[in-house]
N, C-alpha and C positions, 0 to 999 in steps of 0.2 A: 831538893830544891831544883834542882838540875831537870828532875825527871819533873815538875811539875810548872818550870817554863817551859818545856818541850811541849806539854798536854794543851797550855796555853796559846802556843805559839801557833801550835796545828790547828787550833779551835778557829784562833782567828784567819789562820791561813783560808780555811775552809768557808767563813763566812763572805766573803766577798761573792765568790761563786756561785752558792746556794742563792742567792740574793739576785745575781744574774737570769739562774736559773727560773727562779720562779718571775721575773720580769717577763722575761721573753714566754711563759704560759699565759700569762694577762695577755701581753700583748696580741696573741693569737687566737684565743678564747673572745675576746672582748666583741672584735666582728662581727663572728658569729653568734653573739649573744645581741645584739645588735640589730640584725638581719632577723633572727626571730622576733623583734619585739615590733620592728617593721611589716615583717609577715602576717603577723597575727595579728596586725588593726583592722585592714581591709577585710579580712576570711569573716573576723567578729562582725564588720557591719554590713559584710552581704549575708551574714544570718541571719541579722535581723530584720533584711528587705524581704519583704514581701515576692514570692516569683510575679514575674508578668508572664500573661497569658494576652492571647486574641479570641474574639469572642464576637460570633453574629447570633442577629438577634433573630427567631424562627419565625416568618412569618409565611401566609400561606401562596402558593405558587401554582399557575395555573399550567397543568400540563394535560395535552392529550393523550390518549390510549394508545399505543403501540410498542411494538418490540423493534430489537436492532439487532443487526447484523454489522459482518465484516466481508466487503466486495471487491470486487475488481472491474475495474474499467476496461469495457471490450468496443475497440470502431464497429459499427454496423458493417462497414465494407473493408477489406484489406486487400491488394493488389500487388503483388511481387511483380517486376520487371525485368524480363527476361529477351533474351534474343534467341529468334527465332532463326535465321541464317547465319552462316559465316563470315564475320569480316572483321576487319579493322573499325576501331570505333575513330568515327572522324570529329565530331561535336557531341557534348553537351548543352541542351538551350532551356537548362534551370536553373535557379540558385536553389543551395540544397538549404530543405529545412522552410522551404516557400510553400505555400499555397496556389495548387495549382487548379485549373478546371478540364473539364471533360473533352477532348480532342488537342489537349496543347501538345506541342512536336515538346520530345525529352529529349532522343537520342537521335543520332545520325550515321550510318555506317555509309562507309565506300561503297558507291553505287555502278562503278563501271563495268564489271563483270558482268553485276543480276542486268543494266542495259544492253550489253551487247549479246547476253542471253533472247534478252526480247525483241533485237531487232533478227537474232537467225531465224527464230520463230515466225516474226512474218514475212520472211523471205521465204520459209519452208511453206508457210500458208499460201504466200500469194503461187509459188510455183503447184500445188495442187490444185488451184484455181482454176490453174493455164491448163491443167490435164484434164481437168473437171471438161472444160470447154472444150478440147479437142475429141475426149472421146462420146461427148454426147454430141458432136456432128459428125463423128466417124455412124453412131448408130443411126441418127435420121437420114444418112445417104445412104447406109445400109440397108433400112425399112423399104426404101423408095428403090433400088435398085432387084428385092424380093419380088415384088408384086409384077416385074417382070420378066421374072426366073435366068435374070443375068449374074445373082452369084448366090451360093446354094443358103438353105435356110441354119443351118449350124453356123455360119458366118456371121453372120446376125446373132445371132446366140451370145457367141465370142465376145462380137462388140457389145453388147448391153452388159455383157461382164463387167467389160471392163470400164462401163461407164460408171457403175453401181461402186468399184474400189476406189475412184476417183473421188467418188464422191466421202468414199468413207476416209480417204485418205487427210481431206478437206476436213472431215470432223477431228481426226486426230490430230492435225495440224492448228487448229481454233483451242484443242485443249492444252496442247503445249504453249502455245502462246499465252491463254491464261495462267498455267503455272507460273512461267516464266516473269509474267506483270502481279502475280502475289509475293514472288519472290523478289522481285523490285519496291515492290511495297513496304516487307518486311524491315526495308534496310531505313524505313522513319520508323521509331517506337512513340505510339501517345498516348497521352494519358487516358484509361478506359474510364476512369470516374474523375469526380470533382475531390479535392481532399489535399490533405500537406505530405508533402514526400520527402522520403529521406534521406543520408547523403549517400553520395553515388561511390556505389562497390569497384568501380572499375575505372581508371584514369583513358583520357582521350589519345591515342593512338595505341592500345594494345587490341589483342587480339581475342574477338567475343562470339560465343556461337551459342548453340542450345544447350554445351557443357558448361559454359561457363559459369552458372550459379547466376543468382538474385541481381542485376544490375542496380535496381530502386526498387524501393517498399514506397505507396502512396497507401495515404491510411484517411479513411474519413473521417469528418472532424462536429457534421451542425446535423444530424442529432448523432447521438451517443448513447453507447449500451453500458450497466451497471447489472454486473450478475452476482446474484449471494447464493450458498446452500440454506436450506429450512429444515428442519428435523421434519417425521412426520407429526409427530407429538406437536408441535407448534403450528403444522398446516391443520390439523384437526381439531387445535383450538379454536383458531381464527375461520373456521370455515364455516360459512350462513351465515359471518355476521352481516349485514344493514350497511350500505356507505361504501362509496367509491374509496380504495386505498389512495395513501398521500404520501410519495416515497422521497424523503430527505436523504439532502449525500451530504458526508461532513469532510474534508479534505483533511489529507495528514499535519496539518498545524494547526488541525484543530478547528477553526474558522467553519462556519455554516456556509453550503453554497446557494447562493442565491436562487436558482431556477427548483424548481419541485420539477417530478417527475411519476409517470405513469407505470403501472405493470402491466406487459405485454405477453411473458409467454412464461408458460410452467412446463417441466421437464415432465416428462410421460415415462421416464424409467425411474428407479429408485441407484445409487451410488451404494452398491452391496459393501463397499467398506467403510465409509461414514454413515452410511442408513439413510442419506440425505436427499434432498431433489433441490435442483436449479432454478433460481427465480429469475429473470430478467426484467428490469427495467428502464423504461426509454426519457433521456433525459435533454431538452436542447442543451443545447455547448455553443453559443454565439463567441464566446470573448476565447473560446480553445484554454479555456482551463481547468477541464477536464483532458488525461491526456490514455490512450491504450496502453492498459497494464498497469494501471497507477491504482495501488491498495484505498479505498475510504473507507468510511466510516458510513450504514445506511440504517435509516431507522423510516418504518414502514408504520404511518398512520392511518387510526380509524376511530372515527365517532367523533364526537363534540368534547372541546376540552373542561375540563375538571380543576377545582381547588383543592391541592392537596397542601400536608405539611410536608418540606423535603427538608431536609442538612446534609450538607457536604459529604463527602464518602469519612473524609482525612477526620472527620470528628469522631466515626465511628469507632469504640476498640471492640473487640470480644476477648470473652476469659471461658472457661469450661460452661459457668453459667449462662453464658447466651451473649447478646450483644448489648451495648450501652451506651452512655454519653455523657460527661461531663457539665455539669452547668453549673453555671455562678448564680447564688441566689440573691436580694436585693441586702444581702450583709457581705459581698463581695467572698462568699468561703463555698466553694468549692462543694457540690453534691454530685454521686454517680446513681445515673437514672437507666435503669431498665426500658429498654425500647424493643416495639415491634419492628421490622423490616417489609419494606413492601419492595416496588421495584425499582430497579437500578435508573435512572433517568441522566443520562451523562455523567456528569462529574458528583453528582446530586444522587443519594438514595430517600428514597419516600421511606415516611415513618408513621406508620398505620395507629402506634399508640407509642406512651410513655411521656412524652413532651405535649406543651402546648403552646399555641400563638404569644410571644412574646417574651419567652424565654431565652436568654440569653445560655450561649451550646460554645463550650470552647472548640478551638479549632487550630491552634496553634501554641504549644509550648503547653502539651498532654502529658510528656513526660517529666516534666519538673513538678509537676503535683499529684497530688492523692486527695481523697475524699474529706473533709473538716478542715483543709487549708483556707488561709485569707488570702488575695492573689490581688496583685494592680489589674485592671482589667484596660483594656483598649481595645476599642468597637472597631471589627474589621470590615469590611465589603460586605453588601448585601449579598445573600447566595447564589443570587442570579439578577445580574448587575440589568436594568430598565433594555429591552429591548433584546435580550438574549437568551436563548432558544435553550431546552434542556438537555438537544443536542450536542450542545460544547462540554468536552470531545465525545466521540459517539460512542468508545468501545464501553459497554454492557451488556444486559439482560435482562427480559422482564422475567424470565424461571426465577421463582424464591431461589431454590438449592444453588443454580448457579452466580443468583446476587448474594447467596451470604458467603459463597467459597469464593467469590472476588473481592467480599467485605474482607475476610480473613488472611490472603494475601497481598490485599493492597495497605489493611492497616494494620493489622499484628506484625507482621514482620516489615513493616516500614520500609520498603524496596520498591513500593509502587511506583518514584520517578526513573530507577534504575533499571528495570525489567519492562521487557515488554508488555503494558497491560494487556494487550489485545490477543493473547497465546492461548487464553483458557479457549477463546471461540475460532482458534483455527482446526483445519483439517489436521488429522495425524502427520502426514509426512511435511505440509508445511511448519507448520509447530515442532517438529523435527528440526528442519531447517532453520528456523531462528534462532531455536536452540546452541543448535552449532555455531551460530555468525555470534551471537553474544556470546561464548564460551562457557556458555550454562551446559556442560557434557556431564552425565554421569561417567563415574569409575566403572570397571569391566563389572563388578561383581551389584550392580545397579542401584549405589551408592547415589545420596542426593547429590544436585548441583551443586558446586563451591559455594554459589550466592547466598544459595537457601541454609547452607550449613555456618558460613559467616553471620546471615541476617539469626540462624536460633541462638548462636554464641552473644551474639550480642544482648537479643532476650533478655536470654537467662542471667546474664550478668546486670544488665537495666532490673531487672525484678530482685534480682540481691542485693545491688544498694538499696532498690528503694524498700525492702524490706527492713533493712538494717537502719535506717536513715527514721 
């Protein structure tokens, strides 16, 4: 009995506890059971939403014939300002960064030296004046004194001598004087051309000579040069055609500039490292918004414009099979359509086949769908909004090969607003250069960029959900 209130005893001792025990697991469990039943409402009814997508409708776009390029803004004229003498600089008489004209006073040096230079000089001149004079009466009394054999004829001789060094002494002295008033001169700098000048290299009371380096840069400003390279392969396309060229510059924000421009000069050697020649074109610059050195964007036309069908680049993908496009059919689900590619037209690539007028072409939120999906649709901007040019922004190509290998970087790896687009159509060592300044470097062992190895990770991983999905 004893032993079997003890077994008792313990039973109950122990049931308080266990009882606690399992309390406080409810109570910690419950939460988080909680929390999932909250989680899982929302997850369940964005599965059943529909994705959205944006979606323009393809209609046909009038673009002229031409190809583009990537240029550089050069002045017609550029003028360094330099001194010519030695002196103290006593005035500046510009504002830097002004517009100035042909003959305006820039600089001012201390003039009292190169002055009193010019007055020894005609003091030197006028006293071989005086000798000039003296020995050309020393020889006419000499002449006159001969013809009466009062003093011998080598005398005479003498004197015409030395009327002849007088004279040349008088020429020396006329040229040091000139020196002397160029080097007075010196001491104004003006401006040789018309043009905006830059700011001043040197403050007003130091010390400036013909070592000193560049004082101002004036750079001209109403008309203006735009220089591109041209493969020969693209001068030998375009060559005999018909029609004055029509050369567009698109500034780096994109924006069309307003004036057109002419081409002036073709380079007569070929650039043995790019294979390339020099095109020049002359563009007015009234308003100075074009500036020397400034990268644009130039697309060089000819002929009569044309209706073509374009879509956006951002709609285009490619996979092994070629390139394609997405479209919403009138049951709102999702079709991928085989398309031909023509030329790059700005932001815009021409689509030779696949699509037709009034087809609705996704163009935003490509990766949330695949092919038999139903999608919310919303009708984005026209692809080229009333009045705007197929130049906005310029960097392209009319070469098929190099519009589908900027198709393929700018839309399969989805990096087009992070990278430079404009890199495939630079020179080597500048492409080089940008390179570096983005920090797109290869590894020693000439390893892809970070970007590019980021942008295939990402891919690949995109194409495994939505494989799995």
């Amino acid at each position: 009995m004893n032993s079997c209130m003890a077994a008792t005893g313990g039973a109950a001792g122990r049931t308080p506890r266990v009882r606690r025990i399992k309390l406080l697991f409810l109570l910690a469990v419950a939460p988080l059971a909680a929390c999932d039943q909250v989680a899982e409402t929302p997850t369940t009814a964005a599965a059943a939403a529909p994705p959205s997508v944006t979606v323009i409708t393809v209609q046909p776009t009038e673009i002229t014939p031409g190809f583009e390029f990537n240029g550089r803004v050069v002045a017609v004229d550029t003028v360094e300002l330099r001194a010519r003498v030695t002196g103290f600089l006593e005035q500046r008489r510009f504002d830097e960064g002004a517009d100035v004209a042909a003959g305006d006073l820039l600089f001012v040096l201390e003039k009292d030296q190169y002055q009193a230079v010019v007055e020894q000089r005609q003091a030197e001149l006028a006293s071989a004046e005086a000798n000039k004079a003296n020995t050309a009466a020393q020889l006419q009394r000499g002449e006159e004194l001969v013809k009466n054999g009062n003093i011998p004829r080598s005398e005479v001789d003498l004197r015409r001598a030395s009327d002849l060094m007088a004279g040349a002494s008088i020429q020396e002295a006329q040229a040091g004087l000139e020196q002397a008033q160029i080097n007075l001169g010196y001491t104004e700098i003006h401006a040789p051309i018309a043009g905006r000048i830059s700011r001043a290299a040197v403050s007003v009371g130091n010390l400036v000579g013909p070592d000193s380096g560049v004082l101002a840069t004036i750079v001209s400003q109403d008309p203006i040069y735009v220089t591109f390279p041209i493969s020969q392969r693209e001068l030998l396309a375009h060559r005999g055609e018909s029609g004055e060229p029509v050369v567009k510059v698109t500034l780096p924000d994109g924006t069309l500039y307003k004036h057109v421009g002419k081409l002036n000069f073709l380079d007569v050697r070929v650039d043995p490292g790019t294979d390339t020649l020099t095109v020049r074109a002359e563009l007015p610059n009234p308003d100075r918004t074009l500036v020397d050195g400034q990268f644009v964007g130039v697309r060089v036309e000819r002929g009569e414009p044309k209706l073509v069908l374009a879509v956006p680049q951002a709609a285009v993908q490619v996979n092994q099979a070629g390139p394609y496009v997405l479209v919403v059919g009138n049951d709102d689900k999702v079709e991928a359509r085989r398309v031909k590619l023509g030329a790059l037209e700005g932001v815009q690539v021409v689509v030779e086949g696949g699509v037709n007028e009034g087809e609705r072409v996704i163009v935003e939120g490509i990766q949330k769908v695949r092919p038999g999906m139903a999608v919310a649709v919303s009708e984005g901007p026209p692809a080229r909004p009333a009045g705007q040019t197929a130049l906005e922004p310029p960097f392209g190509s009319t070469g098929s090969g190099r519009a589908i290998a900027q198709v393929r970087l700018a839309l399969l790896g989805r990096v087009w607003d992070a990278a430079p687009r404009f890199s495939l159509l630079r020179g080597p060592a500048e492409a080089r250069a940008a390179k570096f300044r983005s920090g797109n470097v290869g590894g020693p062992r000439g390893d892809a960029p970070f970007s590019s190895r980021l942008a295939s990770r990402e891919l690949v991983t995109s194409s495994r959900s939505s494989s799995r999905a």
